[in-house]
N, C-alpha and C positions, 0 to 999 in steps of 0.2 A: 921342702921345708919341714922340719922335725915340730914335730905334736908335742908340746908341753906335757899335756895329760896321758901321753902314754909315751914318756919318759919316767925314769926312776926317777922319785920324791928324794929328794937328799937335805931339804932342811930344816929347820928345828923340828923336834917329834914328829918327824915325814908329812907334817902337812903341806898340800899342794903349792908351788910356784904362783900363787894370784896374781903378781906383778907381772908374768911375763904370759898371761890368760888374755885370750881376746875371746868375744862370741863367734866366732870365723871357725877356734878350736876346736867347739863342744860337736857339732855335726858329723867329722871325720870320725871322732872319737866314739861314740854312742855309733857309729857303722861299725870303726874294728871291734869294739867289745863286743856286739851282737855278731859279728861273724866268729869272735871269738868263741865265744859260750856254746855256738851253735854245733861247732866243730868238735866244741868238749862234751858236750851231752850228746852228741850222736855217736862220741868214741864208748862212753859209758854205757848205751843201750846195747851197741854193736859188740860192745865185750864177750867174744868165748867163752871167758872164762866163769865157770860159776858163780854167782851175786854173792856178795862178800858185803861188811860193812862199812871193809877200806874200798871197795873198789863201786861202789855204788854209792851209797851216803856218802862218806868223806870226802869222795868224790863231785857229789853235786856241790858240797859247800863250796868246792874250791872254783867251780866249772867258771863259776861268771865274775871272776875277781875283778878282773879291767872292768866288765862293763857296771860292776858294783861300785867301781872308783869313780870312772867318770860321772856317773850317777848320782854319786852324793855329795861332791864339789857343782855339779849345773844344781840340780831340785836346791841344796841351801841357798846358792847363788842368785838363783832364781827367786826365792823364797824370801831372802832377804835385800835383794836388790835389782828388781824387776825391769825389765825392759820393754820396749818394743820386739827388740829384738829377739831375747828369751821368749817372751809370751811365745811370740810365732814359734819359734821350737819347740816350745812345750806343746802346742797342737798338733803341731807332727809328729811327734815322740809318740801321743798318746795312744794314736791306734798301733802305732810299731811297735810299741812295748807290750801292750795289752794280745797283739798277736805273737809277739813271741811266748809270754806267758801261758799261750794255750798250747804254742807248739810243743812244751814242756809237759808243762800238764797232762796233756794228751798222746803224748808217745807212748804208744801200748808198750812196745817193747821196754821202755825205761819203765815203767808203774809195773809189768810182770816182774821185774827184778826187783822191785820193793813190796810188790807182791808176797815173793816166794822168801825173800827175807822178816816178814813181819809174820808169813803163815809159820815159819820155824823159829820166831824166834824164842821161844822155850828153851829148844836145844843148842844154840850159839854161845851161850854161857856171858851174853854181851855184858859190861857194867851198866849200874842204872842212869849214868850219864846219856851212852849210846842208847840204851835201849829208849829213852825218851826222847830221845832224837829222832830215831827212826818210826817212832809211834805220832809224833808229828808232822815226820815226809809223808806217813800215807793217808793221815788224815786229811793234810793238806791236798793231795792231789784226789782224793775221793772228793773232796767238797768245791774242786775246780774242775769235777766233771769229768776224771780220768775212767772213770766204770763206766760210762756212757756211752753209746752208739750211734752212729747212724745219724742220724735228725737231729736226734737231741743231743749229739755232741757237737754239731753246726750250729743248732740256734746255740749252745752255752759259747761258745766262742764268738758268735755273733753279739749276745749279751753283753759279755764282759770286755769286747770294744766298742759296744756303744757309750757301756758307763764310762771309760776309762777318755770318752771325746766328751761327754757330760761334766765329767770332774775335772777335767781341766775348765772347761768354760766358765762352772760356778765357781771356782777359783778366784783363777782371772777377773773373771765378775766383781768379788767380793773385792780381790786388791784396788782393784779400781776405787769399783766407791770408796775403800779407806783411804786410799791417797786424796781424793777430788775433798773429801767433806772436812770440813774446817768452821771453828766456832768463835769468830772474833772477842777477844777478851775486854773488859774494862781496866783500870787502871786499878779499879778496887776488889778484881777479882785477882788479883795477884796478893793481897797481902796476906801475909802468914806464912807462903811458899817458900823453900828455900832458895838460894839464887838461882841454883844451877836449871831452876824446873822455871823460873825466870826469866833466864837468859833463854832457854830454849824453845819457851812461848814466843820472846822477841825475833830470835832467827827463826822462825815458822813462819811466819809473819812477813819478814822481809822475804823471806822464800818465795810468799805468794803473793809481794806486794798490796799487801793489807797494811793501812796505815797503823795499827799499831798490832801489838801481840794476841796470837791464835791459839785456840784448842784444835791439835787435830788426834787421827787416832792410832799414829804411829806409839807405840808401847813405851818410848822412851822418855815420851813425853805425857800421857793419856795417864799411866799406873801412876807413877809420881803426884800428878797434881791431881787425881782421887783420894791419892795415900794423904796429902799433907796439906789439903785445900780445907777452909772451914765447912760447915753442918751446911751455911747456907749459902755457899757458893757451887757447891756438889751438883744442884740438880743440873742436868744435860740436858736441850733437847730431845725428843728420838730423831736418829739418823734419817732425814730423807735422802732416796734413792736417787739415781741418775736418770737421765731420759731414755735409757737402755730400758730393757725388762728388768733389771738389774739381776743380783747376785740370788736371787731365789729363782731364776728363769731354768728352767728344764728340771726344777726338783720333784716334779708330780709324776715326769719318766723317771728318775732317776728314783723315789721312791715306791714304782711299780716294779720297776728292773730289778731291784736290790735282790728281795727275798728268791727270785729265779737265777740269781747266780750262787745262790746257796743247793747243793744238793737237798738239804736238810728242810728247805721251805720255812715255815713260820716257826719251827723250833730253832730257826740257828743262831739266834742268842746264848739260848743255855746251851748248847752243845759248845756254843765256842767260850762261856764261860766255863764251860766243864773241862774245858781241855789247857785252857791257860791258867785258872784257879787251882790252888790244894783241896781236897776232897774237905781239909780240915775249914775250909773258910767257906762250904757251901748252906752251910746253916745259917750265916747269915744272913742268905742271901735270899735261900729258898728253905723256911721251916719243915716242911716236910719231903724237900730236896728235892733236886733238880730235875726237870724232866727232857729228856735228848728226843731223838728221833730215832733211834738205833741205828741207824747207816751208818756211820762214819764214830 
């Protein structure tokens, strides 16, 4: 049986085939694309031939295209239209993604080739296009732990799949309670509204067999009737949680883990606004200007 998503996209503006998508597809798919990429970046590190910017950089952009596709048709699909089903993929995804990540990251051989291209690149004569490209691939793989050894390049890979089963669960988490939590409305909390944020109070409602129309906090519904609800029908409850731990459950690891999957430790804010900012916008930011960690 042929895989929709690793078929050519042939219609309008090449976006994917939805119609002919089941969640059955996403699994095979997210395997060829990671066997794929994997195949492509160990042709890259294995290259003979001297580290080039076509043959290393240009190269890594292209390495993981399939599995960049699949990727961003399931995570929006997901993201917008959750399932039982997705969920549970997305919790398998997360350590298999997160450990591909490191096997990239970490391949000495592919980081000496971006290596010995970033120690020459004075003399490559690169544009400043490329040259800020490449000055990104090695930041990036410096502060994913590629200069590391030994121990410490185990726990950093150990690290960034534990966050990566962490961030899916508070995810998850959170859709949850936005989908469960719901604010039955009055008759008088609708006037002034325009129909349409009306009518979609009333089908919420019947959604969840609530006798008449709900607040919940799907965006289509939630921004609109803030935007155009009067002064004194605005105020909300605060959201209470589920009987879960709910959607804050694991953020005390997940904010202890954070800064150790940083090279950089407690400076990697400003290092990574240094490096995504223009020099020209750091006065705003930092009067007497930014402070890095100097590694990366």
């Amino acid at each position: 049986m042929t895989n929709p998503l690793l078929q050519d996209w042939t219609g309008p503006f090449g976006l994917p085939p939805f119609a002919a998508l089941s969640d059955d597809h996403f699994g095979p798919a997210f395997d060829a694309g990671l066997a794929e990429a994997r195949a492509a970046i160990a042709a890259i590190a294995d290259n003979p031939d001297p580290p080039s910017f076509a043959n290393t950089i240009a190269a890594l952009e292209l390495a993981e295209a399939t599995l960049d596709r699949v990727a961003g048709v399931f995570y929006n699909l997901a993201g917008a239209d959750s399932t039982p089903a997705r969920e549970a993929l997305m919790r398998e995804l997360a350590p298999k993604m997160a450990a591909f990540s490191s096997e990239v990251t970490m391949n000495r051989a592919l980081f000496a080739r971006i290596e010995a291209l970033w120690t020459d690149r004075d003399t490559l004569a690169l544009p400043p296009e490329e040259a800020r490209v490449l000055d990104l691939y090695r930041q990036m793989f410096i502060r994913a732990g590629a200069a590391l050894e030994g121990a410490a390049a185990e726990r950093m890979a150990a690290i960034k799949e534990r966050l990566a089963v962490l961030s899916t669960a508070f995810t998850q988490n959170l859709l949850a309670d936005e989908r469960g939590w719901f604010r039955p409305l009055a008759e008088e909390d609708l006037t002034g509204l325009p129909d349409f944020v009306v009518d979609a109070a009333r089908a919420a409602g019947a959604e969840r067999g609530a006798p008449g129309p709900v607040l919940t906090l799907n965006r289509s519904l939630i921004v609109p009737f803030l935007q155009f609800s009067p002064a004194a029908t605005c105020a909300i409850s605060p959201v209470r949680l589920g009987p879960r731990a709910g959607p804050m459950a694991g953020t005390p690891t997940i904010a202890r883990l954070q800064p150790k999957s940083w090279r950089c430790g407690r400076n990697a804010r400003n290092c990574w606004a240094m490096t995504v900012l223009p020099p020209s916008s750091w006065n705003r930011k930092w009067p007497a200007g930014p402070t890095g960690c100097g590694n990366c």
